[in-house]
Structure formats: structure tokens, C-alpha cells
C-alpha positions in Angstrom: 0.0 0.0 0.0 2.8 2.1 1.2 4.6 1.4 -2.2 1.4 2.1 -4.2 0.7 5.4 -2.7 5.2 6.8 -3.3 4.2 5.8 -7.0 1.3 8.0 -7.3 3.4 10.6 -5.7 6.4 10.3 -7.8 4.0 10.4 -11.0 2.0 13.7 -9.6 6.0 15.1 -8.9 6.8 14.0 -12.6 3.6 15.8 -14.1 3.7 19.0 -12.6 8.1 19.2 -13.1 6.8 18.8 -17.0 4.1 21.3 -17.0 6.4 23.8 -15.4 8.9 23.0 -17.9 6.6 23.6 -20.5 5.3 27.0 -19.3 8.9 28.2 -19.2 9.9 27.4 -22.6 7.0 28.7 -24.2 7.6 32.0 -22.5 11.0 32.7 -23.9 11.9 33.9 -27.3 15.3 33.0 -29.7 17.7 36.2 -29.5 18.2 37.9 -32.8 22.3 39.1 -33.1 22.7 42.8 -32.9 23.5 44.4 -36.2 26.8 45.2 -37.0 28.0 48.8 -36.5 29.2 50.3 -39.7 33.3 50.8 -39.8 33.4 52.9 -42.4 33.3 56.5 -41.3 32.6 59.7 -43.4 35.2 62.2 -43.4 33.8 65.6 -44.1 34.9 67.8 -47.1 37.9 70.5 -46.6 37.0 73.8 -46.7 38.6 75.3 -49.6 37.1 78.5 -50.3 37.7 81.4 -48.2 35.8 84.4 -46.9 37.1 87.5 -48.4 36.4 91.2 -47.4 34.3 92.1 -50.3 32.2 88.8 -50.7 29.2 87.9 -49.0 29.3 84.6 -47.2 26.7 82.6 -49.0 23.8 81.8 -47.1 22.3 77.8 -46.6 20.0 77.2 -49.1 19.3 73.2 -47.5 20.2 71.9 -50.6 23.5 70.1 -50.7 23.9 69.8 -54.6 23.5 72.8 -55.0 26.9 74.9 -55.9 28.1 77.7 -54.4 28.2 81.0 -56.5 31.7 81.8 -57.9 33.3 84.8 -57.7 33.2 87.3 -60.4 34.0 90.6 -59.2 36.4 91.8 -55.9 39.3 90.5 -54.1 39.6 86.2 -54.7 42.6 85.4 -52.8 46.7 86.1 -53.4 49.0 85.3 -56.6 52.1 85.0 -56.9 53.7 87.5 -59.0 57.4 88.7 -59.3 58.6 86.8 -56.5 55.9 88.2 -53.8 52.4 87.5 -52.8 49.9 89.5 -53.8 46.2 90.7 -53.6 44.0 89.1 -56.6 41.4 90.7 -58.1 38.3 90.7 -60.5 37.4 93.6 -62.5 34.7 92.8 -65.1 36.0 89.1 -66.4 40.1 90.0 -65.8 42.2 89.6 -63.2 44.3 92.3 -61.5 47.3 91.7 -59.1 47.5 94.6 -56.2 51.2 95.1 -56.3 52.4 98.0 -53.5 51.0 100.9 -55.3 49.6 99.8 -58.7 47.5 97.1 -60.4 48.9 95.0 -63.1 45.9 93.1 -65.4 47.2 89.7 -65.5 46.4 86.2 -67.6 44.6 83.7 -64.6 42.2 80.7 -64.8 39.7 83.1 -63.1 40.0 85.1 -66.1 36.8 85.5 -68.9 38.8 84.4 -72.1 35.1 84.7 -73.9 34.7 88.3 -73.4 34.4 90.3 -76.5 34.2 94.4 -75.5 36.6 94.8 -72.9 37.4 98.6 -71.3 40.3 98.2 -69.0 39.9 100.1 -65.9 42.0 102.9 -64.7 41.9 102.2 -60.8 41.1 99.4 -59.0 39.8 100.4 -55.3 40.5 97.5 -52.5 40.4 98.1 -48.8 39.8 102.0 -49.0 43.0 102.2 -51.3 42.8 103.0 -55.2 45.3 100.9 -57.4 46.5 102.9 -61.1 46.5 100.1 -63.6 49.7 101.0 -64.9 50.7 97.8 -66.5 49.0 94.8 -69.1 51.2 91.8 -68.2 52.6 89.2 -70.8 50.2 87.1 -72.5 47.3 88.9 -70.9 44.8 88.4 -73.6 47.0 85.7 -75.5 44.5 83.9 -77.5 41.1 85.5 -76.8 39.8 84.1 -79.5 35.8 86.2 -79.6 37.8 89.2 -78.5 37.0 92.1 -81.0 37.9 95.6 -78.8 39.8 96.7 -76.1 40.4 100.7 -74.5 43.3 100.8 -72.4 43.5 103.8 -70.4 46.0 106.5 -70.4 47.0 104.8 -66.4 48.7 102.2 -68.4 52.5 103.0 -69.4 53.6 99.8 -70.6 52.0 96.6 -72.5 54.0 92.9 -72.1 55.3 91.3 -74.4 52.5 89.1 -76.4 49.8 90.9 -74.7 47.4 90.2 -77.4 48.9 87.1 -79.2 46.6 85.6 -81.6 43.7 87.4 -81.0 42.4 86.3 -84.1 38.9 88.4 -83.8 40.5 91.5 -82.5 39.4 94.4 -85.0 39.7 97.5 -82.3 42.6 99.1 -80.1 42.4 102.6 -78.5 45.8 103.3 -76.9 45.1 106.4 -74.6 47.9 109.1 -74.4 50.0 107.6 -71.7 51.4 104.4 -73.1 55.2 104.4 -73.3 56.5 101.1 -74.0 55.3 97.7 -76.1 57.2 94.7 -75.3 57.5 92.1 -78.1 55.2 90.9 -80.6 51.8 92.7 -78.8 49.8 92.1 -82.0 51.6 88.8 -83.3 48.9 87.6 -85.4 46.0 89.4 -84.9 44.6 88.9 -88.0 42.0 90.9 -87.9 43.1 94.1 -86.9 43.2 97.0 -89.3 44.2 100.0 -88.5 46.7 101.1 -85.3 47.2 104.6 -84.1 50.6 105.6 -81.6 49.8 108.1 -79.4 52.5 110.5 -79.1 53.5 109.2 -75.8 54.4 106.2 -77.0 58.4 106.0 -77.5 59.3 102.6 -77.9 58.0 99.3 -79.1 59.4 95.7 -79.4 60.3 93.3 -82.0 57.5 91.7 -85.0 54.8 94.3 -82.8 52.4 93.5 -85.4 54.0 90.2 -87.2 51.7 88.4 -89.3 48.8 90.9 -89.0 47.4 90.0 -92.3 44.6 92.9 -92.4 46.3 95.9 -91.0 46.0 98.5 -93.9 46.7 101.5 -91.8 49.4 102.8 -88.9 50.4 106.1 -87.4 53.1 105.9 -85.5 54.5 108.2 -82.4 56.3 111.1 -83.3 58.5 110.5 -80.1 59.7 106.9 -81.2 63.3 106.6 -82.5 63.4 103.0 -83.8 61.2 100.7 -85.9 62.4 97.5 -84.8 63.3 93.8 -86.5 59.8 92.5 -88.1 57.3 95.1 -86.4 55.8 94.7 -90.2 56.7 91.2 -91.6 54.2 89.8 -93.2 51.7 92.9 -93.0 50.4 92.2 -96.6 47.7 94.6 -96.7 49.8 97.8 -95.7 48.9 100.5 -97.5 49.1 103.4 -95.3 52.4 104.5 -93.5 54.3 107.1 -92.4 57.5 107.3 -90.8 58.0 110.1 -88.6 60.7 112.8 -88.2 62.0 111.2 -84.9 62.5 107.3 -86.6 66.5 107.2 -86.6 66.5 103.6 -87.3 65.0 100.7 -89.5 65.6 97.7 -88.1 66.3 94.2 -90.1 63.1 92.4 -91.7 60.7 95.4 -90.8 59.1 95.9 -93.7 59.3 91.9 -95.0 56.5 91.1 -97.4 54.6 94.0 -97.2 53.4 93.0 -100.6 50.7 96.0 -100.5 53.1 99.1 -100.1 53.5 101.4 -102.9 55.1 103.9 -101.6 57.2 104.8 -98.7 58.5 107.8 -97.7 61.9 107.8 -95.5 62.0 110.8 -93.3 65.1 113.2 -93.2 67.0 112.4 -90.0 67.0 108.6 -91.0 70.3 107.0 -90.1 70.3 103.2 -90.2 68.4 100.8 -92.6 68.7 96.9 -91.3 69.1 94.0 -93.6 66.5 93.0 -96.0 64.0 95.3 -94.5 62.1 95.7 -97.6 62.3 92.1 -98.7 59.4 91.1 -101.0 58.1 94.8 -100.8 56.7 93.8 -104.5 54.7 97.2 -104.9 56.9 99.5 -103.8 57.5 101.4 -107.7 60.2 104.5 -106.5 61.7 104.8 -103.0 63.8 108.2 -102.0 67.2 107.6 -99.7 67.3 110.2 -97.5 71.0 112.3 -96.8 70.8 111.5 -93.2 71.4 108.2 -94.2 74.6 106.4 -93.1 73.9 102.8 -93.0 72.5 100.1 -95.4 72.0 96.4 -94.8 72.4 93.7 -97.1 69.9 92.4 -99.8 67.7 95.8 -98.6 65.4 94.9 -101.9 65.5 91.8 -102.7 62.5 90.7 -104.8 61.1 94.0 -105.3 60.2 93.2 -108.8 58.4 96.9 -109.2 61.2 99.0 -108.0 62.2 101.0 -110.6 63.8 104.1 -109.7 66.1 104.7 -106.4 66.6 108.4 -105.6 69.6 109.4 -104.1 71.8 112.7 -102.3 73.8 114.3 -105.1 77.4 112.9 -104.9 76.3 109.4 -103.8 75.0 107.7 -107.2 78.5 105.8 -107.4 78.5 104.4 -103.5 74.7 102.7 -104.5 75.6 101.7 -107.5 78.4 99.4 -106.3 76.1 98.4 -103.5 72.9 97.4 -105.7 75.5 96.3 -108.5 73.1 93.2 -109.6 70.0 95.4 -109.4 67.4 96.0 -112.1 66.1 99.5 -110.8 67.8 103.1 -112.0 69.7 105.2 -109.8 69.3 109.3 -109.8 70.9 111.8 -108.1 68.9 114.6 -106.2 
């Protein structure tokens, strides 16, 4: 009996062990893994513009594609330019370097190579101070190819070399009284260009000034220059209209090469030095008149001027051309 009744007790025991069991698994759930963090972290952009005095900060628009105006006019940051740092500028599609005392208009990526009109300022004011534009650097309009017309001011004194270097579209130049010097080869093919006018401040100019300007028909030149350099003319085939002041002392070599167009040209009294071959290819040019200043003469002066026909000379110096132009075709006379 005893035995029958621990049975029944061990089986009761046995039932309610399982039935707690099962209450305790069906409470619990599986545990999902946490997800990974991400490793990868974003690094924000640098900051590369800066905030300059005479550029508003750009307000947020809250839209993050959207870019951030350029600059276009005022101060844009520093250049390096003659072995100093400098204040950079914008002045209506150019750039100007703020030297100590004067702005120079310089060649930068900043600057508008599609302008067409462009009237170079006299001044630029920065920071209360006012800047003469006193100089057109090298190469400052090299290749502005839809450039048609420029004004420079009579603040500028001098214009780099190549200034204007293959402006092919360029029909337009006003120098203002107050340019002194041209560097080299200003107009160097600007084929499009027609007529040229020197103020008188202008008193000297570089080499091939206006090589390969294929359309220039008419130039006046300063009455304060002394010296028409090597090729300021070569290849100027529509020429038609020149003369040579008072004050030109010297022709230099090549000047006048292949200026097929001339006809005439009259060499001013007070002319000392003619350069070799200047009038090479000068196949219009019918009479030409040596004047008694002259002292010098370069070799093969007129070569392949088939239309020369008469050389005029000072009285007493028929014999001295004659032995110099020995193999010539033209006549010699005496005035």
C-alpha cells in the first residue's frame, strides 16, 4: 500500500516538473544578433574657399547639390607674381594683381577668355586704397579668340610682351595718351586688326609688334619713337598706309618683309640706319627716295622687289649705290 501510494506521488511530482517546464519554454523567445555597427566612417569635405572682405558669405540654401556662387568681381585670394604675394582681383572678367601701389591686369584661370568688349579700368579700389592700372602683363589676352575691342586707359604706361597674341577676332585698339612702351610681338597675329594709331606718348616698341597681321592696312606711329624695330611689319600684306616720322633714326632688319601691299614709302630726313632685308618682298613699292641723313645700309635691302624702278639718291652718292645694288634692275638718280 505504502509502495502504491510513493508511486502516485512520484507520477503527480513527474507531471507538474513537465508542466512547469513547458510553461517556461514557451515563454522565452530565440535572441536575434545585434547588427553590425558600420566601420566605415565619413570624413567631411575641406574647406577650400575662403571668406574674403568684399564677398558675402553665402547663405544655406538646405540643398547640398546645390553649388556655391563663384566669384566674379572683388578681391579672390593672393598670386604670386614677381617673387611676392599679392592681392587678386576681378574687374569685369580680368584679373588684377594689387602690387604695393599699382595694379597690373594679369592672364589667370579666373579670367573671362570669352569676353568680347573689354574697357580696361583705370583704378582698382580694395580696402579703401585706389590701385593705377599702370601695366598689361605678358600674355594677358593671349588667344582670346571672340575678343574684338579693347580701351586701355591713359593709367597704363607699358604693355608685355604678347599681350594680345593671336587674337584672331581683334578688330579694335584705342591706346590712350599715356602708353610708353610695347614689349615684343603685342599684335603677333592678330589677323583681324586693321588699323593702329601711336599716341605721341608712346616711345618705344618691341620686336614683330604686329607680325603676321594679315589685315592691318593703316598705322600712325609716335612722333616720339626713334626706332622701328626687326619685323614690327613682316608679313603685314595689306599695308597701304604709313608714315614714318621725323624722330625714326632707325630701321631695323626684316621690318618691312613682305609687305606686298606698299607702294610707296617715304623715308624721313633724319634717318640714319636701314637693317638688312628690310624691304624684302616689298613687290609694290615702284620708286623709293634715300634720304642724306642716311649712313647705313644692310644687305639684300630689296631683294625681290620686282616693281622698283627708280632709287633716288643725295647728289654725290650715285657711285656708292651703285656698287652696293651692282646686280639690281632698278635706275639710280641723283637729287
Amino acid at each position: 500500500m505504502k509502495r502504491s501510494n510513493n508511486i502516485r506521488y512520484l507520477s503527480i511530482l513527474t507531471s507538474v516538473l513537465l508542466l512547469i517546464s513547458l510553461i517556461v519554454l514557451g515563454g522565452c523567445k530565440s535572441k536575434e544578433p545585434a547588427a553590425e555597427k558600420p566601420t566605415d566612417t565619413v570624413t567631411p569635405p575641406a574647406v577650400t574657399s575662403e571668406v574674403t572682405p568684399d564677398a558675402a558669405t553665402p547663405e544655406p540654401t538646405g540643398d547640398e547639390d546645390e553649388p556655391a556662387d563663384e566669384v566674379t568681381e572683388g578681391y579672390v585670394g593672393t598670386v604670386d607674381y614677381n617673387n611676392g604675394e599679392y592681392p587678386l582681383y576681378l574687374s569685369g572678367g580680368m584679373s588684377f594683381c594689387l602690387t604695393d601701389d599699382e595694379a597690373v591686369l594679369i592672364n589667370t584661370f579666373l579670367s573671362d577668355d570669352s569676353l568680347e568688349y573689354y574697357t580696361i579700368p583705370e583704378k582698382i579700389t580694395y580696402e579703401g586704397k585706389d590701385y593705377p592700372v599702370t601695366k598689361i602683363d605678358n600674355d594677358a589676352f593671349s588667344s582670346y579668340m571672340e575678343l574684338t575691342s579693347v580701351i586701355v586707359p591713359s593709367s597704363v604706361k607699358y604693355i608685355g610682351n604678347s599681350a594680345f597674341d593671336g587674337c584672331e577676332a581683334l578688330e579694335s585698339v584705342f591706346l590712350s595718351e599715356g602708353v610708353e612702351v610695347l614689349g615684343e610681338a603685342v599684335f603677333n597675329g592678330c589677323i583681324s586688326l586693321k588699323t593702329m594709331t601711336f599716341p605721341t606718348s608712346v616711345r618705344e616698341i618691341g620686336n614683330s609688334v604686329f607680325f603676321d597681321c594679315s589685315s592691318l592696312e593703316s598705322v600712325t606711329l609716335s612722333e616720339n619713337m626713334s626706332v622701328i624695330p626687326e619685323d614690327t611689319f613682316t608679313n603685314c600684306e595689306s599695308l597701304v598706309d604709313l608714315i614714318i616720322p621725323s624722330s625714326i633714326e632707325i630701321i631695323g632688319d626684316e621690318a618691312f618683309w613682305s609687305c606686298s601691299a606698299l607702294t610707296a614709302l617715304p623715308l624721313p630726313e633724319g634717318l640714319k640706319s636701314i637693317g638688312n632685308r628690310a624691304f624684302y618682298d616689298c613687290g609694290g613699292i615702284v620708286e623709293l627716295t634715300f634720304p642724306s641723313s642716311l649712313a647705313s645700309v644692310g644687305e639684300d635691302l630689296f631683294e625681290y622687289c620686282d616693281s622698283l624702278t627708280t632709287l633716288r639718291v643725295p647728289s654725290g652718292t650715285k657711285n656708292k649705290y651703285a656698287d652696293m645694288f651692282e646686280d639690281s634692275e632698278f635706275e639710280i638718280v641723283e637729287y
